[in-house]
Steps between C-alpha positions, in 0.01 A plus 500: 500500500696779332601755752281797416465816651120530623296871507309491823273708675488619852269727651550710830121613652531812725205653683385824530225756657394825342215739442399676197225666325434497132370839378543676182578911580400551149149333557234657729428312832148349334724399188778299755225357720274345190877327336716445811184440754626416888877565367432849466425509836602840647670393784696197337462141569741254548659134372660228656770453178707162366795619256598181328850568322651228254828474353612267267861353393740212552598405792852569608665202514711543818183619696212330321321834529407766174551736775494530911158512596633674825659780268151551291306491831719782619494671173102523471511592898715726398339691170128405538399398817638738737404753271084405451446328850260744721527757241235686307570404149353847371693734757807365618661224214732707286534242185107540534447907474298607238337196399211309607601234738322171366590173534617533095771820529614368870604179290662685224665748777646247691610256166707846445619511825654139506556394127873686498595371845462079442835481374493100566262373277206704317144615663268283292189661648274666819218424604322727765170384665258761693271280594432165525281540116708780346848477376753616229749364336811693295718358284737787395327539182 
């Protein structure tokens, strides 16, 4: 077999817990409670959430590895989870002000977030999941 350099995928899930409330400011409060329903919620509710982050590339081949699953663990720690665990995704996330906190711009947000810092390898995709029957995917597009 020709020696060949491979593209693989590897994928790093990270957990996280947050509340949030989905409510237009622009909409009146019968407007956000007929679209968003129990999400508009006035007091917030909260999620239990699975960050799935892939990269893809060929593997180095003095390590084996596209890159150090320790380093990416420590980057996501680092830029996402530390930064949405506990929190209020409405009040307290900066990358989050002024938008509506949904499972859809918290993907986008954090794909912005960690796109420029893999430098080994490329981020092929998230995937985000809020509960156990909804969940996003991003591919940078």
């Amino acid at each position: 077999m020709a020696d060949r350099q491979k593209i693989v995928y590897i994928t790093r899930r990270e957990r996280f817990n947050a509340a949030h409330k989905l409510y237009n400011p622009n909409w009146t409060f019968e407007e956000n409670e007929n679209f968003f329903g129990k999400c508009a919620n006035h007091f917030y509710h909260g999620h239990n959430f699975e960050l799935f982050v892939t990269i893809k590339g060929i593997a180095n081949p003095d390590t084996g590895m596209i890159m150090d699953l320790k380093v990416l663990k420590a980057l996501i720690k680092e830029e996402i989870t530390e930064r949405l665990d506990h929190k209020n995704l409405n009040e307290d996330v900066d990358f989050l002000k002024g938008q509506l906190p949904s499972i859809e711009n918290i993907i986008v947000a954090i794909w912005e977030i960690l796109n420029p810092k893999i430098t080994n390898g490329k981020l092929h995709s998230l995937k985000l999941i809020e509960t156990e029957n909804n969940f996003v995917e991003y591919f940078g597009e």
